[in-house]
N, CA, C and O of each residue as an XYZ file, in Angstrom:
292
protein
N       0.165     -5.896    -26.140
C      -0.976     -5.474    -25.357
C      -1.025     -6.210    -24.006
O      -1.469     -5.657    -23.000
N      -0.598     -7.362    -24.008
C      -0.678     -8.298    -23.094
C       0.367     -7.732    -21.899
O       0.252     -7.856    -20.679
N       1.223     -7.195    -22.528
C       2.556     -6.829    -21.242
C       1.967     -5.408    -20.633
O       1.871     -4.952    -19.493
N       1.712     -5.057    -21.609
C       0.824     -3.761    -21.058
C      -0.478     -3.871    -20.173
O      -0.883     -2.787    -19.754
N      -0.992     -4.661    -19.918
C      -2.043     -4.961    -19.579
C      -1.676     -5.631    -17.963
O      -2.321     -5.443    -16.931
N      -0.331     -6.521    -18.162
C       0.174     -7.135    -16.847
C       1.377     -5.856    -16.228
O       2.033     -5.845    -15.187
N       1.332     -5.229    -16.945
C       2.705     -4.149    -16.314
C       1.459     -3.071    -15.134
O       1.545     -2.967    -13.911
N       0.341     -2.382    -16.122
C      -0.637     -1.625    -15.421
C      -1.330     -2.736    -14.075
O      -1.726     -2.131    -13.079
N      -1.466     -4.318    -14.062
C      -2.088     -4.604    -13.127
C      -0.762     -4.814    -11.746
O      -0.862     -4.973    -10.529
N       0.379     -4.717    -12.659
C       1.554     -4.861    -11.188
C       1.452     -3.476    -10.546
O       1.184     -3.486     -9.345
N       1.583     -2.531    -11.012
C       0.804     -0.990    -10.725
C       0.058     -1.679     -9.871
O       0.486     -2.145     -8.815
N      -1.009     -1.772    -10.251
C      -2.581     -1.125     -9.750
C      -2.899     -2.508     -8.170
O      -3.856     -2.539     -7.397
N      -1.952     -3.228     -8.213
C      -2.411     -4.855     -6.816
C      -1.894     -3.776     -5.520
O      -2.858     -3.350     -4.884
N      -0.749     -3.350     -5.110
C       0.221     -2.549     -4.659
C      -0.883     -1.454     -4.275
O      -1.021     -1.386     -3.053
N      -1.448     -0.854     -4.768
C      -1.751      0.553     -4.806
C      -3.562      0.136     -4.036
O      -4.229      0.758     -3.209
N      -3.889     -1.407     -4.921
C      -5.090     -1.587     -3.910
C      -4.658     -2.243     -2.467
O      -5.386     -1.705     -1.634
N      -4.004     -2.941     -1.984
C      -3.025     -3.261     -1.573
C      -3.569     -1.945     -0.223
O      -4.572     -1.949      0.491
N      -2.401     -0.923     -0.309
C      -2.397     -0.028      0.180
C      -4.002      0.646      0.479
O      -4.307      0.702      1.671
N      -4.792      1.036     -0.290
C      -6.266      1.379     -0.128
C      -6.887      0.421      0.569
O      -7.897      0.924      1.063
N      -6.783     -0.755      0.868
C      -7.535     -2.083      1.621
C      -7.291     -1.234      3.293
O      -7.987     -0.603      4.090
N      -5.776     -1.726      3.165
C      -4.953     -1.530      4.415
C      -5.138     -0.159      5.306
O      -5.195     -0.074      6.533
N      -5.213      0.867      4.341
C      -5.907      2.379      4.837
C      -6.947      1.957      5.419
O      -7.199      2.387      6.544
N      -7.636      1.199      4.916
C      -9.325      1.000      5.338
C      -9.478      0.202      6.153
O     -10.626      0.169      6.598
N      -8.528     -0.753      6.721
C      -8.925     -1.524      7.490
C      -7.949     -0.875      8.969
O      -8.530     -0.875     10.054
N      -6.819     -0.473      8.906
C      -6.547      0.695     10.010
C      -7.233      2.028     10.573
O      -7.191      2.658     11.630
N      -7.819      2.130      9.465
C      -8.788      3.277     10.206
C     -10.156      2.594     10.927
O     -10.693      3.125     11.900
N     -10.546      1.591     10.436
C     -11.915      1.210     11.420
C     -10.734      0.218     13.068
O     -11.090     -0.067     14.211
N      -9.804      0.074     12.578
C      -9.271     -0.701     14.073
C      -8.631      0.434     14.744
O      -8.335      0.211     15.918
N      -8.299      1.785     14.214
C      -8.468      2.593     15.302
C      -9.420      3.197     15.806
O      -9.483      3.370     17.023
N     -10.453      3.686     14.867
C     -11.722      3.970     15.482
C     -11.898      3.159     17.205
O     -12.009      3.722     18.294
N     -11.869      1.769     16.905
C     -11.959      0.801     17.679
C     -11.270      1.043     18.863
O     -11.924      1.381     19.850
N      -9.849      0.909     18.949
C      -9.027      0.935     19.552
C      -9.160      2.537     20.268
O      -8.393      2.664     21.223
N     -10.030      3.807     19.952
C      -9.625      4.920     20.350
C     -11.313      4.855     21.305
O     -11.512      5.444     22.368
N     -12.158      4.136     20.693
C     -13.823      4.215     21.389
C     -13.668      2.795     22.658
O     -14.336      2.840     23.691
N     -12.904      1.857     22.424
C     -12.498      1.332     23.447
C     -11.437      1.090     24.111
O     -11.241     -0.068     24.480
N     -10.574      2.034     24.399
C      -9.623      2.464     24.965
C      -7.865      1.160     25.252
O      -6.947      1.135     26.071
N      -8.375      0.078     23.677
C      -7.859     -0.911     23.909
C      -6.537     -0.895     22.870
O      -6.488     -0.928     21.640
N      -5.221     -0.814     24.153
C      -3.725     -0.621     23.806
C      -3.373     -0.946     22.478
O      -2.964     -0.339     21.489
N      -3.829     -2.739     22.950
C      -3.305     -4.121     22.010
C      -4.012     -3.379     20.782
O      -3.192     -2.710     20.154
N      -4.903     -3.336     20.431
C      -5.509     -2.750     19.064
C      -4.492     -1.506     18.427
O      -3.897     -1.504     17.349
N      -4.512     -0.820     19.128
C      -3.624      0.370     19.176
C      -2.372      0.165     18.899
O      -1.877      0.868     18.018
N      -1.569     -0.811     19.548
C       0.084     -1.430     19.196
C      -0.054     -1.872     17.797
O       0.914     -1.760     17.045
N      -1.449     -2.488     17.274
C      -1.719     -2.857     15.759
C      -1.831     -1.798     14.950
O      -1.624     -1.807     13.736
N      -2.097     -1.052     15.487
C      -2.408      0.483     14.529
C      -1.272      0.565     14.215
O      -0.935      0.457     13.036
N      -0.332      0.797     15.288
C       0.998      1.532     14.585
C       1.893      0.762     13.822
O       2.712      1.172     13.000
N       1.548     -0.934     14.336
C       2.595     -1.751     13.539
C       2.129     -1.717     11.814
O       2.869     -2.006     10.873
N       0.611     -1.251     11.735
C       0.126     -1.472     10.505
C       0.610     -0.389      9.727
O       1.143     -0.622      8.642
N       0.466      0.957     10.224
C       0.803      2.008      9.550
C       2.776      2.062      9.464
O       3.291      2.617      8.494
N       3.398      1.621     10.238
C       5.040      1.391      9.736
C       4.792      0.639      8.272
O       5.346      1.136      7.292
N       3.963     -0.561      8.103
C       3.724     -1.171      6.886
C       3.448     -0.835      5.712
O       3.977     -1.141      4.644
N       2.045      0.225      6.114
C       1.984      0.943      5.087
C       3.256      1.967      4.390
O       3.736      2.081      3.262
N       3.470      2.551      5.584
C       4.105      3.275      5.247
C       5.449      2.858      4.185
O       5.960      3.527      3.286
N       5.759      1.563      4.657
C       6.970      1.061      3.801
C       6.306      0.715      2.288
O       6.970      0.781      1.253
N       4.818      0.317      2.342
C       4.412     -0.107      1.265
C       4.043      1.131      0.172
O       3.696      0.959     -0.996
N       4.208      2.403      0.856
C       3.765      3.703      0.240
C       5.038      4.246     -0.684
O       5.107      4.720     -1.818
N       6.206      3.886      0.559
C       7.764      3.768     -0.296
C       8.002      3.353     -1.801
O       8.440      3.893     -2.818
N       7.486      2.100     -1.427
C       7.740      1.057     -2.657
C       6.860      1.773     -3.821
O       7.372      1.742     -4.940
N       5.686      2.369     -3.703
C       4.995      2.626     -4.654
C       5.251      3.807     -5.280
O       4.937      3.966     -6.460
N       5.961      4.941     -4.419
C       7.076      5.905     -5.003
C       7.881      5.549     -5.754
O       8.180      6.281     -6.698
N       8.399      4.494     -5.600
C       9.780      4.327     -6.002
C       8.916      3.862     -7.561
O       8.815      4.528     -8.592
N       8.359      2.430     -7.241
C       8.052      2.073     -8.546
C       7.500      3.260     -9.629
O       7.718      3.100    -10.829
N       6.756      4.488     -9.130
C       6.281      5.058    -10.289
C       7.470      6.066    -10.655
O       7.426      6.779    -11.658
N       8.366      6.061     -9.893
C       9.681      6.989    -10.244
C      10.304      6.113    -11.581
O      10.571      6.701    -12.629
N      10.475      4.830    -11.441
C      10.632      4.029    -12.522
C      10.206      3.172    -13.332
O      10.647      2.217    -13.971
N       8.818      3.953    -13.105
C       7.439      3.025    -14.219
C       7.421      4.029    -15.314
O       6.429      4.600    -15.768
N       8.531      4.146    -15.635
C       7.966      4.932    -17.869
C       7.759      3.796    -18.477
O       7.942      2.590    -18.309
N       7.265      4.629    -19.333
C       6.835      3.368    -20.717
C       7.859      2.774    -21.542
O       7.520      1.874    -22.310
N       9.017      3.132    -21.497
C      10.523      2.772    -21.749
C      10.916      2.005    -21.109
O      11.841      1.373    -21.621
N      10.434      1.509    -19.428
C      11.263      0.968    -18.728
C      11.491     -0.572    -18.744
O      12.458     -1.116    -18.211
N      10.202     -1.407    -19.610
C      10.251     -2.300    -19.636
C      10.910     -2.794    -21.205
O      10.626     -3.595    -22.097
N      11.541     -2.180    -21.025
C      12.773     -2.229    -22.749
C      14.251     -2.485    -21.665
O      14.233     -2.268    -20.453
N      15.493     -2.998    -22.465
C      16.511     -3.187    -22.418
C      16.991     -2.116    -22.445
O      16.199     -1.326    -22.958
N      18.207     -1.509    -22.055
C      18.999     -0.551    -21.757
C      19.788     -0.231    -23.309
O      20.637      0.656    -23.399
């Protein structure tokens, strides 16, 4: 129960992770688009390459998150 319990929270850090990061790029562009400020804006996009890599990873992991996977071959 216990592995099960730490396998679903390696899932679920990643995935909040990602939902934080959505949320905190969208109010610094708001920002960046109501005050017409670049530097904010150069953060937008460096944040969303991030996400975006972090959106990767979370594909990938559920491509190889079965319930088998944490067994030996």
């Amino acid at each position: 129960m216990q592995r099960r319990r730490r396998r679903i929270e390696q899932q679920l850090n990643p995935l909040e992770e990602a939902c934080e990061k959505t949320a905190d790029l969208d109010v610094l562009a708001q920002l960046a688009q109501e005050e017409g400020d670049s530097a904010a804006a150069a953060e937008v996009e460096t944040g969303l390459a991030e996400l975006r890599r972090l959106i990767e990873r979370l594909e990938f992991q559920l491509l190889l998150g079965g319930a088998d996977d944490g067994r030996g071959a």
